[in-house]
C-alpha positions in Angstrom: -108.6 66.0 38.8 -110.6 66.5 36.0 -114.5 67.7 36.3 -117.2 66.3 33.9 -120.5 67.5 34.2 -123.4 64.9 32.7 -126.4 66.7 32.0 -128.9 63.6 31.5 -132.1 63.1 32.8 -132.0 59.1 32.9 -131.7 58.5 36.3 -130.4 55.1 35.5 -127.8 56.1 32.6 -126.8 59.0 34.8 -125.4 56.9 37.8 -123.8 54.2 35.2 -121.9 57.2 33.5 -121.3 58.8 37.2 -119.8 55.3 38.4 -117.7 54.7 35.6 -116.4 58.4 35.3 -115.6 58.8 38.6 -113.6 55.5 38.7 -111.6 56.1 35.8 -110.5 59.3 38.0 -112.2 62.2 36.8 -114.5 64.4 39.1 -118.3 64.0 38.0 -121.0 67.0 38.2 -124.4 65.7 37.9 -127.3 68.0 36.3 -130.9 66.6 35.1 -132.3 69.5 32.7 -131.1 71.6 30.6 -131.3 74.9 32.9 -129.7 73.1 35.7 -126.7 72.3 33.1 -126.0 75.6 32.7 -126.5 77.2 36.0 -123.8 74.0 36.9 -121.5 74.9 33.9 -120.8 78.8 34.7 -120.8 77.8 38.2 -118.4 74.6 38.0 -116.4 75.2 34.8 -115.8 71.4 34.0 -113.2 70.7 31.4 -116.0 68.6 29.3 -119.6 68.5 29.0 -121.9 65.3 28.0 -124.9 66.7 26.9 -128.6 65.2 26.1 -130.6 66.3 23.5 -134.0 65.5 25.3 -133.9 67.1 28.2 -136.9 68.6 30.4 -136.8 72.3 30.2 -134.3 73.4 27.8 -133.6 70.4 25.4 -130.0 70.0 24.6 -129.8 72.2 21.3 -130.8 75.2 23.2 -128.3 74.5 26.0 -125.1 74.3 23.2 -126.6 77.6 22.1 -126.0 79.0 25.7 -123.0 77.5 26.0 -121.7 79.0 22.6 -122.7 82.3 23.0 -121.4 82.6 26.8 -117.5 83.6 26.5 -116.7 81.6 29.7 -118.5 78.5 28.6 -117.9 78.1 24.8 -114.3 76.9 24.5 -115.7 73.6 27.2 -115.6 70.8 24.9 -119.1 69.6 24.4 -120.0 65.7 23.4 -123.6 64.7 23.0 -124.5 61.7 24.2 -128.6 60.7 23.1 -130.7 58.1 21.2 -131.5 60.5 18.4 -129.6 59.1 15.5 -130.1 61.8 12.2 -127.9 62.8 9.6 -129.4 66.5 11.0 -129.0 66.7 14.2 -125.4 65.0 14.1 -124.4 68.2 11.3 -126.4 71.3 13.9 -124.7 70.0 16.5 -121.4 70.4 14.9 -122.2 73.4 13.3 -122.8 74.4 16.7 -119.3 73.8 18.0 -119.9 69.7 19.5 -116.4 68.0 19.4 -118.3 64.5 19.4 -122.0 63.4 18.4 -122.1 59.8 20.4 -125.6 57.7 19.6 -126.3 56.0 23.5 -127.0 52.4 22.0 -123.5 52.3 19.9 -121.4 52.9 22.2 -120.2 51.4 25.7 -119.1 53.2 28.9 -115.4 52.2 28.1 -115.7 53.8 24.7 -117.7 56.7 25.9 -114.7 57.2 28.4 -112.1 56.9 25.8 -113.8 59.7 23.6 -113.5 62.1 26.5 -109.9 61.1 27.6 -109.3 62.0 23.6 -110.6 66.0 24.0 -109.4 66.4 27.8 
């Protein structure tokens, strides 16, 4: 089984993605900030990350950093998933090594789930 971990801090968004994740078969790792989303990545080693941008603690550009200077964690593919919709955060986080830049109110749970069936 595959694991995802969702770091997201909407409670509500966070349970809607956990629901429909887990029932499409994949095993779902919850973390709410961006510190916890680390700690759960080294420790976990899910086969896909859905990151936040605005996060408590660590907001979700500092957390790709981590993640793409930590050997163990940078090959994970990343997708953000947030309500920020610029031209410049969509090009740092690809510079930054995200496979997928998703804006929340464009896209549905079934087409959030097949963009992470398409890097896993």
């Amino acid at each position: 089984m595959k694991k995802i971990l969702i770091i997201e801090d909407d409670k509500i968004l966070q349970k809607a993605l956990n629901e429909a994740l887990s029932e499409a078969g994949f095993k779902i790792i919850l973390a709410s900030d961006g510190d916890e989303g680390i700690q759960k990545a080294k420790s976990e080693k899910p086969d896909l990350i859905l990151l936040d941008i605005i996060l408590p603690g660590k907001n979700g550009y500092n957390v790709l950093l981590a993640f793409s200077d930590d050997d163990s964690l940078k090959n994970i593919p990343v997708i953000m998933l947030t309500v920020i919709d610029s031209e410049f955060s969509v090009e740092t986080c690809k510079e930054a090594g995200v496979k997928d830049y998703l804006v929340k109110s464009d896209y549905s749970l079934d087409e959030v789930i097949k963009k992470i069936n398409k890097y896993i």
